[in-house]
BADREN-462103 format. One line per field, with one value per atom (N, C-alpha, C): residue number from 1; residue in three letters; atom name; x, y, z. Coordinates in steps of 0.2 Angstrom, whole numbers, plus 5000, padded with zeros to 4 digits. Example, Ala and Ser with C-alpha at 12.3 -4.5 7.8 and 13.67 -1.06 7.14 Angstrom:
k = [1 1 1 2 2 2]
r = [ALA ALA ALA SER SER SER]
a = [N CA C N CA C]
px = [5066 5062 5066 5064 5068 5064]
py = [4972 4978 4984 4989 4995 5000]
pz = [5039 5039 5039 5035 5036 5039]
This chain:
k = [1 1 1 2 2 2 3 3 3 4 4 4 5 5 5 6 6 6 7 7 7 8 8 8 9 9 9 10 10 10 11 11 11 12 12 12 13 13 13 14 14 14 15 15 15 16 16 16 17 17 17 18 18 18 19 19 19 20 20 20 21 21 21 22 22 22 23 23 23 24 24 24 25 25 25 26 26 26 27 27 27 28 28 28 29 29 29 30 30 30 31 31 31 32 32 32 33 33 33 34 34 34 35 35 35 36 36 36 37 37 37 38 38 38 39 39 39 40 40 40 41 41 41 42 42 42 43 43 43 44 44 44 45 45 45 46 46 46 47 47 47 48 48 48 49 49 49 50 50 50 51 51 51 52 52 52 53 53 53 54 54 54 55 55 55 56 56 56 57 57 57 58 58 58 59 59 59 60 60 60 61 61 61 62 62 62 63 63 63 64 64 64 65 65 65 66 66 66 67 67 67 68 68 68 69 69 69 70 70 70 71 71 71 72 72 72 73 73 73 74 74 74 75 75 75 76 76 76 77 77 77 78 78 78 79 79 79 80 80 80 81 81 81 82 82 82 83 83 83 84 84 84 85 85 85 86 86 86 87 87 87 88 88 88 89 89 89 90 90 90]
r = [UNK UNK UNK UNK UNK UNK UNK UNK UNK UNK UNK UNK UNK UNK UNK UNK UNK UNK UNK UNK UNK UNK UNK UNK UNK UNK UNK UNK UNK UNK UNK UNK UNK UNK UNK UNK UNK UNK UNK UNK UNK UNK UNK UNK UNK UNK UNK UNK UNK UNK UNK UNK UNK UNK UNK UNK UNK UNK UNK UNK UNK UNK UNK UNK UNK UNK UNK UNK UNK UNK UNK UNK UNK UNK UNK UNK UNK UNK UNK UNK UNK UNK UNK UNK UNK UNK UNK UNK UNK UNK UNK UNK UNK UNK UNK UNK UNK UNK UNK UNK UNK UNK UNK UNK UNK UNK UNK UNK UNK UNK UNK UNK UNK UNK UNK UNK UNK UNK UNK UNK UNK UNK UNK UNK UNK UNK UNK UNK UNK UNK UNK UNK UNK UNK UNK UNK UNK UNK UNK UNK UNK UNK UNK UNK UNK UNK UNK UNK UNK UNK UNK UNK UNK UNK UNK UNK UNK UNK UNK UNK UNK UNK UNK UNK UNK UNK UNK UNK UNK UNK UNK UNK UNK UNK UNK UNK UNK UNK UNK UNK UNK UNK UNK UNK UNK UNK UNK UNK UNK UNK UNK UNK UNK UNK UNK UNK UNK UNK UNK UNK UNK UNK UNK UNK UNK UNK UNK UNK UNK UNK UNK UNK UNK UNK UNK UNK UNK UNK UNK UNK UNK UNK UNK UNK UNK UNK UNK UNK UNK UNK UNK UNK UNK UNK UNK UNK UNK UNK UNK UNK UNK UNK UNK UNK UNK UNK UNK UNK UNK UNK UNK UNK UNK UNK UNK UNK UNK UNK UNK UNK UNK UNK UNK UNK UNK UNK UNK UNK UNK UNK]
a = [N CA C N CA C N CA C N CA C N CA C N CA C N CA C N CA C N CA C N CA C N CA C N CA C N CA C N CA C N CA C N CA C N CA C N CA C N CA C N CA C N CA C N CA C N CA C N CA C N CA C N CA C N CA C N CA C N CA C N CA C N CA C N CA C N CA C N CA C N CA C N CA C N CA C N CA C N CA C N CA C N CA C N CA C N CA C N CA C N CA C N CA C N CA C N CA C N CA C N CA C N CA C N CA C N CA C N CA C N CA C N CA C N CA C N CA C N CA C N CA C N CA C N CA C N CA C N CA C N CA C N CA C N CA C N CA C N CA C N CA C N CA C N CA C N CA C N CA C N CA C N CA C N CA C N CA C N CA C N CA C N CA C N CA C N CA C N CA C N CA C N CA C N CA C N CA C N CA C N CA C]
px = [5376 5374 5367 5364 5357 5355 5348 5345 5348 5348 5352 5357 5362 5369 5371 5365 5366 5365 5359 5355 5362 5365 5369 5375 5378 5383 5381 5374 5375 5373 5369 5369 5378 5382 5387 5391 5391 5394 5393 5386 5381 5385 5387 5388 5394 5399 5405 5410 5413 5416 5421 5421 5425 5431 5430 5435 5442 5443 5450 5455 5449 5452 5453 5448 5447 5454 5456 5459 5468 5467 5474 5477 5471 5471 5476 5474 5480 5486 5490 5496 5499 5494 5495 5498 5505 5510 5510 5506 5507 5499 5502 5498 5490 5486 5479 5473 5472 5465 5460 5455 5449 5442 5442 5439 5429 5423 5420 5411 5408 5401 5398 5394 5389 5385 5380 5378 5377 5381 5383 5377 5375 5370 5372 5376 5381 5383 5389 5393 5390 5389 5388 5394 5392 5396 5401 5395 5398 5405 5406 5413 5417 5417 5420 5423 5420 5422 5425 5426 5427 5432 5435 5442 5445 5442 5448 5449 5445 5448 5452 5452 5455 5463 5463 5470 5475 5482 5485 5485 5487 5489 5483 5479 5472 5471 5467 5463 5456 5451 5446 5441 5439 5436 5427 5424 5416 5413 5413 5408 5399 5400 5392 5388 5383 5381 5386 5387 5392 5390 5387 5386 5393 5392 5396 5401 5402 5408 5408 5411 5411 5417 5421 5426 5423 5417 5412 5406 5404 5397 5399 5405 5409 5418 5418 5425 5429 5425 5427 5434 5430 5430 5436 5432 5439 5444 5445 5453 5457 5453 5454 5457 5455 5456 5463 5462 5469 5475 5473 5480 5480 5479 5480 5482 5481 5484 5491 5493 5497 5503 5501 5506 5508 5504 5505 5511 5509 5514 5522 5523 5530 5536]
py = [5595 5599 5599 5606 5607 5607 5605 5605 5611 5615 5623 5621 5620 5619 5612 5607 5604 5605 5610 5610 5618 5620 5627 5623 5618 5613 5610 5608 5604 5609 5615 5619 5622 5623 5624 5620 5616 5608 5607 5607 5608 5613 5617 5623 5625 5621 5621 5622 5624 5624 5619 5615 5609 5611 5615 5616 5617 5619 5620 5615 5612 5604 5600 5600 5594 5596 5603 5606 5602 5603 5600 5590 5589 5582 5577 5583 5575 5577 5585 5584 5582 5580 5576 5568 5566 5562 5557 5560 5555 5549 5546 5538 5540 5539 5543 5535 5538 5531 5539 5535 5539 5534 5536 5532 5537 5535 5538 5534 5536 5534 5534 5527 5527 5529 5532 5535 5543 5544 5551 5555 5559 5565 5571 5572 5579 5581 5575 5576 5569 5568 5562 5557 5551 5546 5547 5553 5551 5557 5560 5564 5561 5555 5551 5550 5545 5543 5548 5555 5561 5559 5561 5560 5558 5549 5543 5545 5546 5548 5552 5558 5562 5561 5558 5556 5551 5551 5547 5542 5540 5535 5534 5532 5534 5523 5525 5519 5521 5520 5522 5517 5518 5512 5515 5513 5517 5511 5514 5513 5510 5505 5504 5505 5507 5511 5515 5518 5524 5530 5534 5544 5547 5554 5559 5559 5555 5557 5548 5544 5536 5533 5539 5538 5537 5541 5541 5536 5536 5530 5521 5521 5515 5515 5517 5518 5511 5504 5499 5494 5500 5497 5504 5509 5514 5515 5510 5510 5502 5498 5492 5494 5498 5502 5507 5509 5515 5509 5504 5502 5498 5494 5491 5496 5500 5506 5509 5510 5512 5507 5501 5495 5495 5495 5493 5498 5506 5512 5510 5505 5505 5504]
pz = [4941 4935 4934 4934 4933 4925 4925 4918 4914 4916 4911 4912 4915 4913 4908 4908 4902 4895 4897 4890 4887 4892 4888 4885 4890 4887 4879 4877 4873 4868 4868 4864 4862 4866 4865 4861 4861 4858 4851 4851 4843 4838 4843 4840 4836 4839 4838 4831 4830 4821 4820 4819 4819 4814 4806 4803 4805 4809 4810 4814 4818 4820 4815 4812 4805 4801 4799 4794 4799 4804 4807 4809 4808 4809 4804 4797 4793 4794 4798 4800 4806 4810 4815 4814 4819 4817 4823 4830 4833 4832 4835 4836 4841 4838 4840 4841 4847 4849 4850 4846 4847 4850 4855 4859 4858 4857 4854 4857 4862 4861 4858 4856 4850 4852 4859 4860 4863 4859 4859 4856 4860 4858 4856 4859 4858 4851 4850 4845 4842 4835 4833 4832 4832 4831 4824 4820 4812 4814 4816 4818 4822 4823 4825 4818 4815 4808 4804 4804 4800 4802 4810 4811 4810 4812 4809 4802 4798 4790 4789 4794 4793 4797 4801 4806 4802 4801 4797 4801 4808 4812 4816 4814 4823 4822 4829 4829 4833 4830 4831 4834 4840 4844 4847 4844 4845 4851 4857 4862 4862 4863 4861 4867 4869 4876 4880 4877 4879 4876 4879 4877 4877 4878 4879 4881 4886 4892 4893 4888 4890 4893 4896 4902 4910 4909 4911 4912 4908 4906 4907 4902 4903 4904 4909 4913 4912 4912 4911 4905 4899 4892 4889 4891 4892 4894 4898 4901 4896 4896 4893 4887 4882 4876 4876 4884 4884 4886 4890 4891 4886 4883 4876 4872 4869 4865 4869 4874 4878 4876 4878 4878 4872 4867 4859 4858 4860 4857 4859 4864 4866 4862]
């Protein structure tokens, strides 16, 4: 990915209208892990925290050195988090 195609990605991203996700989140029934880089440039950490407020079932797990894409950045800690949450749901 070249410097424009980041810089258009995160412009785009910045850009986004969240209301309509926000506006559907407290109908939201199933069991939610939000898995979330504190290092996040893109989207802030703090719409992390919006979500959880707004999700009735979530568990919210904030990545410490982890950006954007911390499936990515910390693949290690994000699977550890998905199969513990996986397991839990049974």
């Amino acid at each position: 990915m070249g410097a424009d195609d980041i810089r258009a990605t995160y412009l785009l991203e910045r850009r986004l209208d969240w209301a309509q996700t926000e506006n559907a989140l407290p109908a939201t029934k199933t069991p939610t892990l939000v898995l979330w880089g504190k290092q996040d440039t893109i989207q802030p950490v703090e719409r992390a925290h919006r979500f959880a407020e707004l999700l009735p079932n979530e568990q919210l797990v904030i990545l410490d050195g982890c950006g954007h894409a911390p499936q990515l950045d910390c693949p290690d800690p994000v699977n550890r988090h998905l199969q513990t949450f996986f397991a839990d749901s049974r």
